[in-house]
N, C-alpha and C positions, 0 to 999 in steps of 0.2 A: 314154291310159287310165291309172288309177291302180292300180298293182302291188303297194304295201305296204305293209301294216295294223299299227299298233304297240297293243300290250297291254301297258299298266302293268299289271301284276302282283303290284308290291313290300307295297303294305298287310297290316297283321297283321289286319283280319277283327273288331274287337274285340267288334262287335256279334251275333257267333256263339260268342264263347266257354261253354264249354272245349269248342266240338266245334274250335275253329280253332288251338287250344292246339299243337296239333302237325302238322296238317294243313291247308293253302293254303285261303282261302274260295271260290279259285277251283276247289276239285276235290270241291268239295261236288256230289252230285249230284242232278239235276231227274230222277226217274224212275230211268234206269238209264245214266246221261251227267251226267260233270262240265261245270257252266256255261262252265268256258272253251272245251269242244267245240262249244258251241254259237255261240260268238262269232265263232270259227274256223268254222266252216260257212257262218257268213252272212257273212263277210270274201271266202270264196272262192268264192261264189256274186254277190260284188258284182264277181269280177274279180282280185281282191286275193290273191294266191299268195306271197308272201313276206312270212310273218308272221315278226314280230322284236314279242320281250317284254323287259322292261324288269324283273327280277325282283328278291327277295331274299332274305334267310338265309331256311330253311325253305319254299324253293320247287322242291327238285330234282323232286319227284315232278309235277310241270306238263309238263318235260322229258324225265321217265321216260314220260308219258304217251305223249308224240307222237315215241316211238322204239319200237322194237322189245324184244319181254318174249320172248326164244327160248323160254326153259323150259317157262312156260306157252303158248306157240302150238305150244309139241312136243306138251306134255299135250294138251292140247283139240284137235289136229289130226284129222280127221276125226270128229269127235262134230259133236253138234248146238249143243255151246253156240259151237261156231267161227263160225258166222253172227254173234253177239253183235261180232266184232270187227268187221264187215264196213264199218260209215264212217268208223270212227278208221282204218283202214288204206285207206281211198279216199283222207281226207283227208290221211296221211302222203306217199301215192304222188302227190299232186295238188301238193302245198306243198311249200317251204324253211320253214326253222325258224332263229332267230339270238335270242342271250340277251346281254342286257348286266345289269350291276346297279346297283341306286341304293345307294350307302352311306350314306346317311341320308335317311329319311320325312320330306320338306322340301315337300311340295306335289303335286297332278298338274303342273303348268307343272313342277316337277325333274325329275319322271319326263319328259314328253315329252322335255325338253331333253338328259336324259341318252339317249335313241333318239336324238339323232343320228345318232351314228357308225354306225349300222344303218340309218336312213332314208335320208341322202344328201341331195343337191339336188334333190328330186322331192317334188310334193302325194301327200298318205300319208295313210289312216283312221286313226283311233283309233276303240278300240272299249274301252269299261269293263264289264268279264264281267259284272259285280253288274248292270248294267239288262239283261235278256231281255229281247226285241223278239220279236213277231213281226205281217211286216207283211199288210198286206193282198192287194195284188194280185203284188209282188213284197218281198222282204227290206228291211230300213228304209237299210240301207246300200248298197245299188242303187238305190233310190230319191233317192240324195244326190248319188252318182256321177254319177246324169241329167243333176242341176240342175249339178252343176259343171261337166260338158262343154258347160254352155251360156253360165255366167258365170264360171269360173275365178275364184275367188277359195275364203277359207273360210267353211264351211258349219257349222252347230251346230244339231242337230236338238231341238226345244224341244214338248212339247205343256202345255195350259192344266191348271194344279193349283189346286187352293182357295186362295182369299188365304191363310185361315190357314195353308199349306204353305208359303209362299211364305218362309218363311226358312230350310227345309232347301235349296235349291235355288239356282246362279245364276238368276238373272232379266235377261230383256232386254228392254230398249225399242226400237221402232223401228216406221218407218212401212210399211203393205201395199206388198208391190210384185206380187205378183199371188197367185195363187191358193195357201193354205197358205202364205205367202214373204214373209220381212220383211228389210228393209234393216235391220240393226240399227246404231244410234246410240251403245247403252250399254248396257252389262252389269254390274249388281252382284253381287258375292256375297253370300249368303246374310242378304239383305238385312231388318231388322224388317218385320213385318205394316205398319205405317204408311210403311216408308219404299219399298217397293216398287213400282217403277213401273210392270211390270204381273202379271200372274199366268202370264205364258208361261215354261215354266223350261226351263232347260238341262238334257237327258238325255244319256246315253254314248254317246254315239255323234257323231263328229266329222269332216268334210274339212279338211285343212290346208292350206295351202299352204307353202313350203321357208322362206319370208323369217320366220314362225314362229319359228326358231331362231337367228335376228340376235334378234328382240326378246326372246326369252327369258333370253337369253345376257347381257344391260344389263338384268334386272327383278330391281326387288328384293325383298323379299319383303314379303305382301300381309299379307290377315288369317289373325288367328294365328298368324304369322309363316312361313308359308308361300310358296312359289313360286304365282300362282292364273294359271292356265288363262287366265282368265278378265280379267284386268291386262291378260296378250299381246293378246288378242283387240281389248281396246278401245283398243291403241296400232293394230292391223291395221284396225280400222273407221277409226279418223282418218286413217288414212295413203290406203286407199283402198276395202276394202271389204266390209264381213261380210254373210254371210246369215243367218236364222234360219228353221228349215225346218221344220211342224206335220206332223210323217211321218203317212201313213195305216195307221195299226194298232195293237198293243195294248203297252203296255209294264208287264214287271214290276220292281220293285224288289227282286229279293235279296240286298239288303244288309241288308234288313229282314226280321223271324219274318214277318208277316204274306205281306208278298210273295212271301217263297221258297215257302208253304206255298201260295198259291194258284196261283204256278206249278205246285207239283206236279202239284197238283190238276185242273191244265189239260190238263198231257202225260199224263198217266195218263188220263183220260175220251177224250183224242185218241188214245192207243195202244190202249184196247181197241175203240172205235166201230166 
């Protein structure tokens, strides 16, 4: 089984400012729950109990979250709004918690690479709070879990965006290998509309496998001059094996005003129904 979900954390949000000015994008909230709680929910419902983030300056309160607030659990002890704690403290009681930091915004592949020392020698999730998933029959990260207990290798959960999208996005290429499931070949980042080879993109949510961190550890930096994800990856398909996986269910982008706001819009009409 795979025990530990890592959360790059460290980005500054820039696409929400000045609400991020001082405040993590990831503690922006859908409803009445910051997004990283929900990452965390479906990490620990895939299995995955030892979450470790990868964080930085102006990130305490992600920490502050997933610890203990006495004062206020004094206050509200016995009222009604003490119910409101009741899954950030399921999830406290259920999980470990482990923080490292990035010293400088050099890529996702830096961020992974720096969760090392937190990961270990063991296949690990990554999960990017900014995409909200929610899956259909089960969570989109137990649904990944599935395929790895069957092919052990890593997995990159992808569904079909409009050509024109197709340069916010990695994109990969590869051939069916069965149902939803692709052997993936190659992966570019965020590739021009002409030069894209297909329209399947790369969303947040990831299996790894340990050897990951050999090749990250020799890359050198991609586009924009960044560490990319996405370089490892297609040294790990040549060597021996990527999947690319068309989850069943619905994915939001809250990285984006549009998508955070139709997330809202989603758990709010699901909370009162």
């Amino acid at each position: 089984m795979i025990n530990k979900c890592l959360f790059p954390v460290a980005g500054y949000g820039t696409r929400f400012l000045p609400a991020t000015k001082a405040m993590p994008k990831e503690m922006m909230p859908i409803v009445n729950k910051p997004l990283i709680q929900y990452g965390v929910q479906e990490a620990m419902d895939a299995g995955m109990r030892q979450i470790a983030f990868v964080t930085g300056r102006r990130k305490r309160s992600i920490e502050d979250h997933f610890d203990r607030t006495y004062e206020l659990e004094d206050q509200i002890s016995g009222t009604k709004a003490e119910h409101n704690l009741a899954e950030i403290r399921a999830l406290m009681q259920s999980c470990t918690f482990s923080y490292t930091r990035q010293v400088q915004m050099k890529g996702l592949g830096d961020a992974i690479r720096t969760g090392e020392t937190l990961i270990g020698n063991q296949p690990f999730g990554v999960v990017l709070a900014d995409d909200l998933c929610i899956g259909d029959d089960k969570p989109v990260l137990s649904q990944m879990v599935d395929i790895f207990l069957k092919y052990q290798c890593s997995i990159v959960a992808i569904e079909e965006v409009p050509h024109e999208d197709t340069k916010k996005y990695g994109i990969i290429s590869g051939k069916h290998l069965e149902d939803r499931l692709f052997m993936v070949d190659a992966m570019v980042e965020k590739p021009a509309v002409e030069d894209a080879p297909s329209n399947r993109a790369i969303i947040g949510r990831y299996i790894l496998t340990p050897d990951i961190f050999e090749v990250l550890r020799d890359l050198p930096p991609g586009r924009n001059g960044e560490v990319q994800i996405t370089d490892a990856l297609n040294i790990q398909a040549k060597r021996k094996m990527v999947l690319g996986y068309q989850f069943k269910g619905q994915r939001f982008d809250c990285g984006s005003l549009e998508g955070f706001v139709a997330a809202t819009n989603y758990f709010f009409k699901t909370m009162i129904a």
